[in-house]
C-alpha positions as CSV (number, residue, x, y, z in Angstrom):
1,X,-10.2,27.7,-37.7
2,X,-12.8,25.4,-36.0
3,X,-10.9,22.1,-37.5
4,X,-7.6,23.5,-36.3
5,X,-9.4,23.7,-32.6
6,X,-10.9,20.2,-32.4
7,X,-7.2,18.9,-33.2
8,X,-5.7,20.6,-30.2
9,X,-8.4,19.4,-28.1
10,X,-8.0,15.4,-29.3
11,X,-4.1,16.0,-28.7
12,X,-4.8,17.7,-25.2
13,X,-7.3,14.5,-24.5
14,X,-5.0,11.8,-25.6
15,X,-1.7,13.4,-23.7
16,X,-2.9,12.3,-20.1
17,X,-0.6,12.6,-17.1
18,X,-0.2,10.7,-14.1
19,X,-1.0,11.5,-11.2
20,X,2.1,10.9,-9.2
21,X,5.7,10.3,-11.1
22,X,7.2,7.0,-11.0
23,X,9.0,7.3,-7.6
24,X,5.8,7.9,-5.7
25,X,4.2,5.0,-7.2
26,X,7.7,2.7,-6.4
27,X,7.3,4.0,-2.6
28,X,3.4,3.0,-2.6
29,X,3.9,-0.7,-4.0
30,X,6.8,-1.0,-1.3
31,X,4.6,0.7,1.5
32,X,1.6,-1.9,0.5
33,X,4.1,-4.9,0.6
34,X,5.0,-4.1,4.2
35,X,1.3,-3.9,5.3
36,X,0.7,-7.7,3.2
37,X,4.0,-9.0,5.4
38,X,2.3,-7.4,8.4
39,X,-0.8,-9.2,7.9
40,X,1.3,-12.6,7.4
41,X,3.0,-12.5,10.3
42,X,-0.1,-11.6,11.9
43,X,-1.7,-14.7,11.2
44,X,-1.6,-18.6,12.8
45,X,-1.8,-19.1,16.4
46,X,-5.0,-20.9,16.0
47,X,-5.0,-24.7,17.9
48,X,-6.2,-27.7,15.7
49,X,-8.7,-28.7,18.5
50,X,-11.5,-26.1,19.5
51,X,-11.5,-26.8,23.1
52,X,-7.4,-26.8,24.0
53,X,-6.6,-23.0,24.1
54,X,-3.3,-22.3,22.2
55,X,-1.0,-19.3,23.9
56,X,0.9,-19.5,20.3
57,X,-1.8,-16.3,19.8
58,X,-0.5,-14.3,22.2
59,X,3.3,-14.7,21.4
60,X,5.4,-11.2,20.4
61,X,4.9,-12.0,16.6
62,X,1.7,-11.4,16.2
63,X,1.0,-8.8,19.1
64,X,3.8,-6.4,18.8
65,X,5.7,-6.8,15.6
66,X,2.8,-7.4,13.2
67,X,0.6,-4.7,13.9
68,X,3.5,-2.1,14.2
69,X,4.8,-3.7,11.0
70,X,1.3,-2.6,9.2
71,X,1.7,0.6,10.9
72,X,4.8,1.7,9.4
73,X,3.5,0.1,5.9
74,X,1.0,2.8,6.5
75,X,3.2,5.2,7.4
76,X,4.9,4.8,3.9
77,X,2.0,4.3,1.7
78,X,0.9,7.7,3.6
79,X,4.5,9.4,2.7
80,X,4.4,7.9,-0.9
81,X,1.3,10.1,-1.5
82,X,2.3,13.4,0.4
83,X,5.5,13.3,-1.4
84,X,5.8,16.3,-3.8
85,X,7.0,15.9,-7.6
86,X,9.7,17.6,-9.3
């Protein structure tokens, strides 16, 4: 009886599930590619010389779309995980 228990338990041990099914893990990777593009386009701007001032930092890129581009990617990554399984 006591072999027949310590079986079950090894088979119970080695059968591990996921914690989220494939779609929610799909939706994540594409929520945490958004937030990396976000990032990219939030980056340059910068002038080569330290004392001209470069107004390339303060174009639309980088103050409006990029941070509401990492805000959405948030926004998925955030729905990927609330997302209930079948």
């Amino acid at each position: 009886m006591k072999n027949n228990n310590k079986e079950e338990q090894q088979v119970q041990v080695q059968k591990q599930e996921f914690l989220f099914d494939g779609i929610n893990y799909k939706i994540l990777l594409i929520g945490i590619a958004v937030i990396a593009i976000g990032f990219i386009l939030m980056s340059g701007g910068g002038s080569k010389d330290p004392n001209v001032f470069n107004e390339d930092i303060f174009n639309f890129r980088r103050i409006r779309l990029a941070p509401t581009t990492v805000l959405i990617g948030f926004g998925i990554t955030i729905y990927s995980i609330f997302k209930k399984s079948k």
